[in-house]
N, C-alpha and C positions, 0 to 999 in steps of 0.2 A: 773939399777943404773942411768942410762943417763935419764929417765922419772923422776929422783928424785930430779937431776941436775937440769934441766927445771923446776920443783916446786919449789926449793928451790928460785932459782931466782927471779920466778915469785909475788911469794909471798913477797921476799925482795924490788921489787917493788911496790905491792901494800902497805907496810912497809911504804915508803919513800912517796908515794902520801898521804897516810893516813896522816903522821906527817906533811906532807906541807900546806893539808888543815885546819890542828888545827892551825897551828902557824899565816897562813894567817886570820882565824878568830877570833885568839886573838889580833889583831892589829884594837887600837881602829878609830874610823870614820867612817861614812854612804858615800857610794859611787857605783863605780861601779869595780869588781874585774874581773876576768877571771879563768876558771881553766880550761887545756886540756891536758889531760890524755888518754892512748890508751883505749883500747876498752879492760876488763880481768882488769882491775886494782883496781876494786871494788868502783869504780866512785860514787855509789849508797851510801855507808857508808863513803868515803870520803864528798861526799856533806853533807851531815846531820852532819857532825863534825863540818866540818865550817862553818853549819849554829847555832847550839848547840852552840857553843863557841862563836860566834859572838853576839848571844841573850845574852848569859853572859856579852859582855864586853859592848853591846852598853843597855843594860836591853829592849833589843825586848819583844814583848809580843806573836809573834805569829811567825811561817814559813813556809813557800809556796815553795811548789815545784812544777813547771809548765812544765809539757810533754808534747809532740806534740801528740803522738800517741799514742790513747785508750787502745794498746796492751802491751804496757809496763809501763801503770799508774799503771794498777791494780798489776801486777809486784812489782814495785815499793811500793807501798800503802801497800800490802803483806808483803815484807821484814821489813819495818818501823814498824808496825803491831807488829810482831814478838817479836820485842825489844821493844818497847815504848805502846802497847797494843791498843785494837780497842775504848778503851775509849780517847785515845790521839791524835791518826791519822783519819784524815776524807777524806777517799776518793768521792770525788767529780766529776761527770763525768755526760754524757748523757747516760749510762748503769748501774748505779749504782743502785740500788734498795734500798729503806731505811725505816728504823723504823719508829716507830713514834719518837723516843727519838733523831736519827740520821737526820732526816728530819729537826729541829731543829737547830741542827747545822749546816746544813747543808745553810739551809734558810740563817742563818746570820753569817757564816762560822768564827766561835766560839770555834772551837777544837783548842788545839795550832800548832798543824802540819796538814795543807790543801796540798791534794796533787790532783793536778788538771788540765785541758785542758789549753793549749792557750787562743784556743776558749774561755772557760766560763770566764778565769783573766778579759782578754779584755775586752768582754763585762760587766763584773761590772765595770770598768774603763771608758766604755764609755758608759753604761746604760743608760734609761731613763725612763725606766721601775720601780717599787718599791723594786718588788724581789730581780734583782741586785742591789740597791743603800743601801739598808738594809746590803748589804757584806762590802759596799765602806768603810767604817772607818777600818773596820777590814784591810786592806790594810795598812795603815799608821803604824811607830812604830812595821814595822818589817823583815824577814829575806825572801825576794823572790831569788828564785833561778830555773835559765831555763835550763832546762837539755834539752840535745840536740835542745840548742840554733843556732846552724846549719840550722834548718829548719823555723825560724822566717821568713815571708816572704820579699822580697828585696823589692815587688813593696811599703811597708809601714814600711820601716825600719824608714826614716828620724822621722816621728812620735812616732813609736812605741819606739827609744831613746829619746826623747825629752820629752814622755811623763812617763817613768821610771825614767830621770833627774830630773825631777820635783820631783818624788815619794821623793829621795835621798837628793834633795837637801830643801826639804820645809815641809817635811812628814816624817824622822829620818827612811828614809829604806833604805836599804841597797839590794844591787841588784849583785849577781851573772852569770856570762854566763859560763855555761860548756859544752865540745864539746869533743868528741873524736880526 
């Protein structure tokens, strides 16, 4: 009975982050939000609400979801998968293996849910290469969200906000940090 206690709860928790992140993403404006939630709280379907809901109110066209680490993209990429199916979610990574059809998207990251490295965001953002610059619009006009934004690094923070500022404030996106 006491292990059912503890679910009950936990799940009335994940309950109340779930509806905090809808209500946060039906609140119209491009800017910069926060969400930090413990670790068990289903953080993973909390984001994708208020990124969903957010494309609704602000009419995004696309959303990104930026991991640090390769081990829980594909996690992540997985679970989205699931619900919204491998024709809608493109996992994007330096291990990824792809179609022809998915290579495609991939090139000009064209699926409406990109779920992808630091690393790669970045570098389209600051490419100068064609590969990455073919992504760079896709960027504009839509819902980025940094999951385990904790580990952005410090020594290129000043930048790496200045240059997401910009995205929010000239470019109608809208940029989320979430952190356990």
């Amino acid at each position: 009975i006491r292990g059912s206690d503890q679910t009950t709860r936990m799940n009335i928790l994940r309950g109340i982050v779930y509806q905090d992140a809808c209500d946060a993403g039906k609140r119209p404006g491009c800017g910069f939000r926060t969400m930090t939630a413990p670790t068990g709280t289903a953080k993973t379907l909390a984001i994708m609400k208020y990124a969903l809901e957010k494309a609704k109110v602000e009419h995004h066209k696309r959303i990104f979801v930026i991991l640090p680490f390769l081990s829980i993209i594909t996690q992540n990429a997985d679970e989205y998968k699931k619900i919204f199916g491998d024709d809608i979610v493109l996992e994007d990574d330096s291990q990824t293996e792809y179609t022809d059809q998915t290579r495609v998207y991939s090139d000009r990251w064209s699926a409406p849910i990109i779920v992808t490295t630091t690393v790669k965001f970045f570098s389209t953002l600051f490419a100068s290469r064609s590969t990455e610059l073919r992504r760079l619009h896709q960027v504009a006009d839509s819902v980025v969200v940094f999951d385990e934004c904790q580990s952005l690094p410090s020594s290129v923070l000043d930048c790496t906000i200045y240059t997401l500022q910009q995205l929010a404030k000239n470019y109608h996106t809208d940029v989320l940090f979430s952190t356990a």
